[in-house]
DRENMARFI-304236 format. One record per residue (C-alpha): residue number from 1; x, z, y; residue in three letters. Coordinates in Angstrom, 2 decimals, always signed. Layout:
BEGIN
    nr      east        up     north   rest
   NUM         X         Z         Y    ALA
...
// end
This chain:
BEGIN
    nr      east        up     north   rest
     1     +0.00     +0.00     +0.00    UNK
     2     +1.34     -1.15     +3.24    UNK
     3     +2.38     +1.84     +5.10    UNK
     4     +1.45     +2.02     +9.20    UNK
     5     +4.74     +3.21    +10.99    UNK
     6     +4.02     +4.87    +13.75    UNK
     7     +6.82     +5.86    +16.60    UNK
     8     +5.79     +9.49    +18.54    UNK
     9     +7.06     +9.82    +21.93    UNK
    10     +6.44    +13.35    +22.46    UNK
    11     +5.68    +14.08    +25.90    UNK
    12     +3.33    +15.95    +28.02    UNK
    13     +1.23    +14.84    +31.05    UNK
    14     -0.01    +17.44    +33.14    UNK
    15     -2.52    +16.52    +35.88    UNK
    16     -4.02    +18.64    +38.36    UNK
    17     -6.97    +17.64    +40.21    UNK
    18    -10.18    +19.33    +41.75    UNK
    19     -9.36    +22.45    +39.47    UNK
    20     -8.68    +20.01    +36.60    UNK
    21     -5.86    +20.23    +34.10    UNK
    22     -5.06    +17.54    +31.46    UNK
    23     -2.66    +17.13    +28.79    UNK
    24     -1.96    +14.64    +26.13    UNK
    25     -0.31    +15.79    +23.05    UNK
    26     +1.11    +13.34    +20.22    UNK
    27     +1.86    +15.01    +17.25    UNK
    28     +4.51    +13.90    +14.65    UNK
    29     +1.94    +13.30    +11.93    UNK
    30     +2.10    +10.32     +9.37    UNK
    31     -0.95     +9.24    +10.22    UNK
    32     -0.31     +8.11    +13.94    UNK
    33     -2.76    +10.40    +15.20    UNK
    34     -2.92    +11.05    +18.93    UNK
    35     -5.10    +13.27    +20.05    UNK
    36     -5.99    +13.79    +23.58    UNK
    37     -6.96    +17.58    +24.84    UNK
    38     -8.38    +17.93    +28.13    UNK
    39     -9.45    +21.52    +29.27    UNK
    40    -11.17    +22.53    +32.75    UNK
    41     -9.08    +25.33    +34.27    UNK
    42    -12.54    +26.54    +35.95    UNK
    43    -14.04    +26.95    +32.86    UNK
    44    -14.69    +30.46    +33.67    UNK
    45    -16.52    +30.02    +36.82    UNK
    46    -20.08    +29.65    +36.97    UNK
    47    -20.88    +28.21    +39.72    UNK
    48    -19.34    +24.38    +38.34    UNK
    49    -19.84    +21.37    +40.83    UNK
    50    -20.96    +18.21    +39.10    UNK
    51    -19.24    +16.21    +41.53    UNK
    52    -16.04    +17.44    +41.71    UNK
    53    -16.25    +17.13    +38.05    UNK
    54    -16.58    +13.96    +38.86    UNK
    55    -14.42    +13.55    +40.99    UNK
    56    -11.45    +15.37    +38.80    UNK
    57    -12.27    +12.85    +35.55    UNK
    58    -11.74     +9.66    +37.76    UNK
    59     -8.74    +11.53    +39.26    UNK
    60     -7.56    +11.53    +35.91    UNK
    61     -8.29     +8.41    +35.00    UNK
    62     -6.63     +6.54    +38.12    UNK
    63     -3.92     +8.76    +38.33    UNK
    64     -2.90     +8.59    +34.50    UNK
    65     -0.17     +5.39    +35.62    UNK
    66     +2.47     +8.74    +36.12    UNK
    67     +2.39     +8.86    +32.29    UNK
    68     +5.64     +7.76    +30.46    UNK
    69     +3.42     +8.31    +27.18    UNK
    70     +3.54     +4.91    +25.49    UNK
    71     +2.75     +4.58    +21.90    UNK
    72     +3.50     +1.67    +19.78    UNK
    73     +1.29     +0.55    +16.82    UNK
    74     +3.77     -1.62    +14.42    UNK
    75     +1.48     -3.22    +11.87    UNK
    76     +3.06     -4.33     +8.30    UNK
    77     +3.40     -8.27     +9.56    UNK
    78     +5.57     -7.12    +12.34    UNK
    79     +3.30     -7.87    +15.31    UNK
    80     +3.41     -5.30    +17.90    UNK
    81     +0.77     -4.23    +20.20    UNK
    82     +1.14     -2.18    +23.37    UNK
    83     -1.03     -0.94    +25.67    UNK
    84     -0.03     +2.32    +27.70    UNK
    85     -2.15     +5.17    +29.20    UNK
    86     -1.84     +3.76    +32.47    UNK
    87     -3.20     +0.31    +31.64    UNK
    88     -6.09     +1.57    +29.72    UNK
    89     -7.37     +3.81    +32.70    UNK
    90     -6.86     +1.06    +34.78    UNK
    91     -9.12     -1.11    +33.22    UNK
    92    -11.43     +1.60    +32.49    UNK
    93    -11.51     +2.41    +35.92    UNK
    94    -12.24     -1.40    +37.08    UNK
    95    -14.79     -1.63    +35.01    UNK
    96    -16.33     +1.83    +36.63    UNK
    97    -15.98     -0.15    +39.88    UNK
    98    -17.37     -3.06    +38.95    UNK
    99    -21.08     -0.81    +37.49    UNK
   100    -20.55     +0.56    +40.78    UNK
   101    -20.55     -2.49    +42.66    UNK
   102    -23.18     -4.06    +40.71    UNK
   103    -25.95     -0.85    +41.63    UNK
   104    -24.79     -1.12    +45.32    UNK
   105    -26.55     -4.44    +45.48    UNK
   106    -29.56     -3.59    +43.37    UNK
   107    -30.20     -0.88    +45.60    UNK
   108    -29.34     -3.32    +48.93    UNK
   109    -31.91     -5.77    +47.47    UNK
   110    -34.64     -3.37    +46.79    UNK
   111    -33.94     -1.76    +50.49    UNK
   112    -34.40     -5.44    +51.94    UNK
   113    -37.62     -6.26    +50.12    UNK
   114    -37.09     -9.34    +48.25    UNK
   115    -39.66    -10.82    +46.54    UNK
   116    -40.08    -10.85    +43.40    UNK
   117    -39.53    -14.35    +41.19    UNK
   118    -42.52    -16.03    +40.12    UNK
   119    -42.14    -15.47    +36.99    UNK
   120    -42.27    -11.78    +37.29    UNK
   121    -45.08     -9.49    +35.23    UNK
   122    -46.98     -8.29    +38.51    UNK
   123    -46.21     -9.14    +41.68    UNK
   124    -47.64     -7.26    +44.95    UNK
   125    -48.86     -9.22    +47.28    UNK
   126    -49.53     -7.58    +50.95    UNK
   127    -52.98     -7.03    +52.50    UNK
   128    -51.69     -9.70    +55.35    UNK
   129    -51.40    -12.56    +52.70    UNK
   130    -54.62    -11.80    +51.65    UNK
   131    -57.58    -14.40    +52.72    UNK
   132    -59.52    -13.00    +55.73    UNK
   133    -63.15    -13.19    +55.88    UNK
   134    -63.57    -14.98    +59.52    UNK
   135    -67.65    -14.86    +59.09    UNK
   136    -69.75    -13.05    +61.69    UNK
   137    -73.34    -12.14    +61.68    UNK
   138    -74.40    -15.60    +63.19    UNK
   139    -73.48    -17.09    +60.14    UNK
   140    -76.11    -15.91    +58.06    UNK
   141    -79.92    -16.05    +57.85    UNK
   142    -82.37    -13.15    +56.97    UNK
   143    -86.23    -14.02    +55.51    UNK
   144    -88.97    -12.86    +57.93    UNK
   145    -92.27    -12.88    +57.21    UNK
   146    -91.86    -15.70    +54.61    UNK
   147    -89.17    -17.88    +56.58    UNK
   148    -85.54    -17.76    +56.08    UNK
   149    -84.10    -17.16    +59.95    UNK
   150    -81.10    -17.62    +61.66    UNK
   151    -80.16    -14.41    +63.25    UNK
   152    -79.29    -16.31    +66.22    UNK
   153    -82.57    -16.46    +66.49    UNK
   154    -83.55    -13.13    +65.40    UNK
   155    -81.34    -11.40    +68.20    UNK
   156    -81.50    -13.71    +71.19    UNK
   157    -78.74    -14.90    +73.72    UNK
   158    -78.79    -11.57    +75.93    UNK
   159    -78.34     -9.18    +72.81    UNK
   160    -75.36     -6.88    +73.42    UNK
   161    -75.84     -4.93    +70.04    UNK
   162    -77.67     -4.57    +67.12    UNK
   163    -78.54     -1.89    +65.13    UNK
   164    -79.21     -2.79    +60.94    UNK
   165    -81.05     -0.30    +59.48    UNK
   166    -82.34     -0.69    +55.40    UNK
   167    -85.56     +1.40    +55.47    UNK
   168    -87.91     +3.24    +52.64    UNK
   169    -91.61     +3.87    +53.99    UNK
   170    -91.91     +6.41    +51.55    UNK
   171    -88.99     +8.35    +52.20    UNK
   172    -88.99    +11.79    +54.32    UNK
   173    -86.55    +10.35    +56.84    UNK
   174    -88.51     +7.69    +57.47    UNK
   175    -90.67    +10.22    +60.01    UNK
   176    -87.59    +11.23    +61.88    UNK
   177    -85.72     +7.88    +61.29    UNK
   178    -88.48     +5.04    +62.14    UNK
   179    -89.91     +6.73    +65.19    UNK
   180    -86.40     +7.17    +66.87    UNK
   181    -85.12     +3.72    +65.78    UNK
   182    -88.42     +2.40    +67.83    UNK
   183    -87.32     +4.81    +70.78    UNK
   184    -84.22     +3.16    +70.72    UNK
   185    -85.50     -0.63    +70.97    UNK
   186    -87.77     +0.24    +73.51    UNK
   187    -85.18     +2.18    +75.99    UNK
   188    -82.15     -0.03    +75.39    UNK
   189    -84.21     -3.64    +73.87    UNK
   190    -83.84     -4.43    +77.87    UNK
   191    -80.18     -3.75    +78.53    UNK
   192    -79.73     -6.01    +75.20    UNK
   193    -80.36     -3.99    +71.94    UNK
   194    -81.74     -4.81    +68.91    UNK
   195    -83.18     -2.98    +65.83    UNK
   196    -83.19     -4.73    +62.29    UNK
   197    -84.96     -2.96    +59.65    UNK
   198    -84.50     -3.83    +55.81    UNK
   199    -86.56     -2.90    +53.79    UNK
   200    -85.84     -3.12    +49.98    UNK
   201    -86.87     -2.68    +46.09    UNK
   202    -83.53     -0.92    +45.54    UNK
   203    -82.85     +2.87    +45.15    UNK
   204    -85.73     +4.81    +45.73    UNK
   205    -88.79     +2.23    +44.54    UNK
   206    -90.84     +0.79    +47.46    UNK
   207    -93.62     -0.39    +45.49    UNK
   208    -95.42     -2.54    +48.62    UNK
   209    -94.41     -6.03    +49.13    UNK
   210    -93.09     -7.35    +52.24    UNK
   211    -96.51     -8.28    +54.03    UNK
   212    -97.90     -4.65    +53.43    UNK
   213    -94.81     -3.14    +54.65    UNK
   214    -94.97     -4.81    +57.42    UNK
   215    -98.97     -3.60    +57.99    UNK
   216    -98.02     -0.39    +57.34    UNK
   217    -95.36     +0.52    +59.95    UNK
   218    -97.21     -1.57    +62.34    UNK
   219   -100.57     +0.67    +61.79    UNK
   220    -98.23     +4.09    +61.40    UNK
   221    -95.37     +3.14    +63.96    UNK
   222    -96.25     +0.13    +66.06    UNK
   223    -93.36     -1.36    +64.72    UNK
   224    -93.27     -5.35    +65.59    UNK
   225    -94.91     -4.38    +69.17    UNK
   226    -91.68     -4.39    +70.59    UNK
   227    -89.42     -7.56    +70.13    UNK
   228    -86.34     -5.83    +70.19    UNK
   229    -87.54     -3.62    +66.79    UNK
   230    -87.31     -6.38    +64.12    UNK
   231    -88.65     -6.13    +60.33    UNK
   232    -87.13     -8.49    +57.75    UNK
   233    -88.76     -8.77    +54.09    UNK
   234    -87.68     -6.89    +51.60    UNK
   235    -84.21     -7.90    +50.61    UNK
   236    -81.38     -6.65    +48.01    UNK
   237    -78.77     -4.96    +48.95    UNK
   238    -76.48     -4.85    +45.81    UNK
   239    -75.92     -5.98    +42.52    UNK
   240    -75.41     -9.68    +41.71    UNK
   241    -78.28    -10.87    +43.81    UNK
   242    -77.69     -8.88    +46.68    UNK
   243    -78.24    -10.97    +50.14    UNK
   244    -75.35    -13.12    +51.22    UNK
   245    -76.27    -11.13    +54.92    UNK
   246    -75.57     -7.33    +53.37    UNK
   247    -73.02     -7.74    +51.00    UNK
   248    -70.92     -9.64    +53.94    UNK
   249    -72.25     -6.55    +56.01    UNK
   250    -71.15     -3.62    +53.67    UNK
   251    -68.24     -5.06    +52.96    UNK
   252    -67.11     -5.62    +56.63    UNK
   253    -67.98     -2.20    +57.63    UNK
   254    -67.42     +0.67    +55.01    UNK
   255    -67.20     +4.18    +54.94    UNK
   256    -64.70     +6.58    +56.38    UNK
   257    -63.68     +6.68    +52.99    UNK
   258    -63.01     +2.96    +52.51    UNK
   259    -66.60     +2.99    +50.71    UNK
   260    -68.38     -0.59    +50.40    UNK
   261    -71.54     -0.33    +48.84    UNK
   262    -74.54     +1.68    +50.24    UNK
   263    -75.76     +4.82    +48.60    UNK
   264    -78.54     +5.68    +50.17    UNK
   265    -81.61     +4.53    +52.27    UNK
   266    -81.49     +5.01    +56.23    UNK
   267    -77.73     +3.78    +56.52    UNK
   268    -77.30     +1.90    +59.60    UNK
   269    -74.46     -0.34    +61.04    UNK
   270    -73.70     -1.03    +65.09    UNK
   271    -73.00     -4.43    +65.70    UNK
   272    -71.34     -5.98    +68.76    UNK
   273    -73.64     -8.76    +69.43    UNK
   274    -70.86    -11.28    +71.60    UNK
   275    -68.80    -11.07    +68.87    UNK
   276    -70.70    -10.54    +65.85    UNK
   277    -68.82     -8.33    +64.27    UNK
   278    -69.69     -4.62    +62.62    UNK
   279    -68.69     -1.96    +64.65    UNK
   280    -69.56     +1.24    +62.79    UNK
   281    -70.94     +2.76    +60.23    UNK
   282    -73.54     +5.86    +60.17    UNK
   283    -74.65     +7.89    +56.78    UNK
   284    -78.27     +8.09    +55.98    UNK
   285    -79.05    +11.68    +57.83    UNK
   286    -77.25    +10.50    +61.20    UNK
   287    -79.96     +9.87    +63.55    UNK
   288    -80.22     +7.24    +65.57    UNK
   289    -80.61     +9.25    +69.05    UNK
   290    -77.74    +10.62    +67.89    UNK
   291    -75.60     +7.06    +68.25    UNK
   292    -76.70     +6.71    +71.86    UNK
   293    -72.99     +7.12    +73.17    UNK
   294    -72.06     +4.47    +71.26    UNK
   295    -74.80     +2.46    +71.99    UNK
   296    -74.66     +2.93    +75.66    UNK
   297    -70.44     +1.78    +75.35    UNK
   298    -72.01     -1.71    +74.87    UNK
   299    -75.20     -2.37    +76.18    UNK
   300    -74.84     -0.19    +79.16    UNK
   301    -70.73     -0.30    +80.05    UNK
   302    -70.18     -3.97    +78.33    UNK
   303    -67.57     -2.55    +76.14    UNK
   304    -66.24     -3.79    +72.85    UNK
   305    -65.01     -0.50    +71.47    UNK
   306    -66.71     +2.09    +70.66    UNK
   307    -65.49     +6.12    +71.73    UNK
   308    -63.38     +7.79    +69.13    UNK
   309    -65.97     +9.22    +66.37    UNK
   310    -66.81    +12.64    +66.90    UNK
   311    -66.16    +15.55    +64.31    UNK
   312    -70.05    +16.12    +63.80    UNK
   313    -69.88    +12.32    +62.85    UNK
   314    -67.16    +12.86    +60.05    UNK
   315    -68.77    +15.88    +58.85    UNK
   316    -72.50    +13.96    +58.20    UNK
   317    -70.34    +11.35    +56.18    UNK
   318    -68.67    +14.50    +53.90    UNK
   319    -71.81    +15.74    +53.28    UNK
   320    -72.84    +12.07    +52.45    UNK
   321    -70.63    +11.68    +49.90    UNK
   322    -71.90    +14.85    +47.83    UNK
   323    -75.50    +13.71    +48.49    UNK
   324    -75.12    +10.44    +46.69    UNK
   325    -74.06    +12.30    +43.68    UNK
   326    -77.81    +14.69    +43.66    UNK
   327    -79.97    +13.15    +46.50    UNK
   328    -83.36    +11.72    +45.21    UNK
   329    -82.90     +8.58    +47.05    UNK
   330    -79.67     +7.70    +46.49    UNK
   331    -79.23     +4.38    +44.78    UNK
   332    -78.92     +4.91    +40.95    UNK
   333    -77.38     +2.56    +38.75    UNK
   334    -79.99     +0.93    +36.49    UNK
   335    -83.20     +2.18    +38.77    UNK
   336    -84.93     -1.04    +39.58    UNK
   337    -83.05     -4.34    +39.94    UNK
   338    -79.84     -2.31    +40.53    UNK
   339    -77.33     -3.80    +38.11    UNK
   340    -74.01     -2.53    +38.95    UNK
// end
């Protein structure tokens, strides 16, 4: 059996760094063993730092080239290979550098946003690439009394704001709600306000059909004396065949919780009439005498904003939120035609 010999320098390397000491033993063995021993004169502390543990291992390893510890590996064909201490930690410690190196960039190209490629598994696209609905209120139709209308028409050239209410006859808040959105219409239906009211079959049922609705808050409320309070026929509001005119309108002007759809009956949304656009949004036990500063901001002072919402305003649309969860007229899934 072919014998390896093996040629011992014996010499020691001692290497202090960071509280580090090293030392490389070579012991006259046949086998050619070296064996490297590294202790940590701190060992006794116990407060250690990991980085100057760090620190003292790539001390080591850099600083190793001092070493006049060579050993030579003659194989039984007479080839000799050589590599010293000092060459192996120096291409150990290039190829430290070069991981390094390689999570510096990763890190700069995740600070600078780059995309992702195309081929990625998800990629996140930003709210401003996203397609913008452009649509206003003019660009939709509502069905009175049998006849699908342009609200254009429905509103007039010298509206400033309108007021979209969905209504149930049959609901207690209709005898605080109706009566004050027809107070409303008639003080500020001059200076350019209108009032919408929608009735529909969803939530709560409304078991009269459009025409008697329409006899019934005229007989109860005299609403349809006044131009500025209009009635449309009953409509849906969600689900699959909700109107083109409320889904665009819930989903224009949500909740202060970011909440689309409409829980519950006597919701109402402020329009600005010049532009067509939703304004604000109030929950179903907000009055409406109580939106009269915001109502006056654009009928009255030709405004386009409204005034910061108030904390009584907030605090109707918390109390909302845990009303649509017990409430008797909340909108239910699967109660009537509401399918979602």
């Amino acid at each position: 059996m072919r014998e390896l010999l093996s040629l011992v320098i014996l010499s020691t390397l001692c290497h202090v760094s960071n509280g580090f000491s090293f030392s490389i033993a070579i012991p006259t063995t046949r086998k050619g063993v070296a064996n490297l021993q590294m202790s940590n004169a701190n060992d006794d502390k116990d407060n250690g730092s990991n980085a100057s543990y760090e620190e003292g291992r790539r001390g080591f390893m850099s600083s190793v080239v001092t070493s006049s510890a060579v050993i030579w590996s003659i194989n039984s064909s007479g080839a000799v290979a050589e590599e010293s201490i000092a060459e192996r930690a120096a291409r150990i410690s290039r190829e430290m550098g070069e991981d390094e190196k390689k999570m510096a960039m990763m890190n700069k190209n995740k600070n600078s946003k780059i995309a992702p490629p195309v081929d990625a598994d998800k990629v996140i696209i930003s709210t401003d690439d996203k397609k913008k609905d452009s649509r206003t209120m003019y660009d939709f139709s509502v069905p009175i009394a049998g006849k699908d209308t342009k609200i254009s028409d429905v509103v007039g050239p010298n509206a400033k704001a309108v007021l979209v209410v969905n209504i149930k006859q049959d609901d207690p808040y209709a005898r605080k709600n109706i009566p004050s959105m027809l107070s409303l219409a008639s003080k500020y239906g001059p200076k350019g306000l209108v009032v919408i009211a929608v009735p529909t079959d969803q939530g709560y049922y409304e078991p009269d059909t459009s025409v008697l609705i329409r006899l019934k808050l005229n007989s109860e409320y005299g609403y349809g004396i006044n131009p500025a309070a209009v009635l449309t026929d009953k409509m849906n509001l969600l689900g699959t065949a909700s109107h083109p005119f409320m889904r665009w309108l819930q989903g224009s002007c949500r909740t202060p919780q970011g909440l689309g759809k409409i829980q519950a009956n006597f919701e109402k949304f402020l329009l600005d009439a010049e532009t067509g656009l939703p304004l604000r949004r109030y929950p179903r036990k907000y009055l409406p005498y109580e939106m009269i500063e915001d109502i006056e901001a654009l009928v009255v002072n030709g405004e386009h904003v409204l005034p910061p919402s108030s904390v009584f305003y907030r605090e109707e649309w918390r109390n909302a939120i845990k009303e649509a969860d017990a409430d008797t007229y909340r909108f239910q899934k699967g109660l009537n035609v509401f399918d979602q």
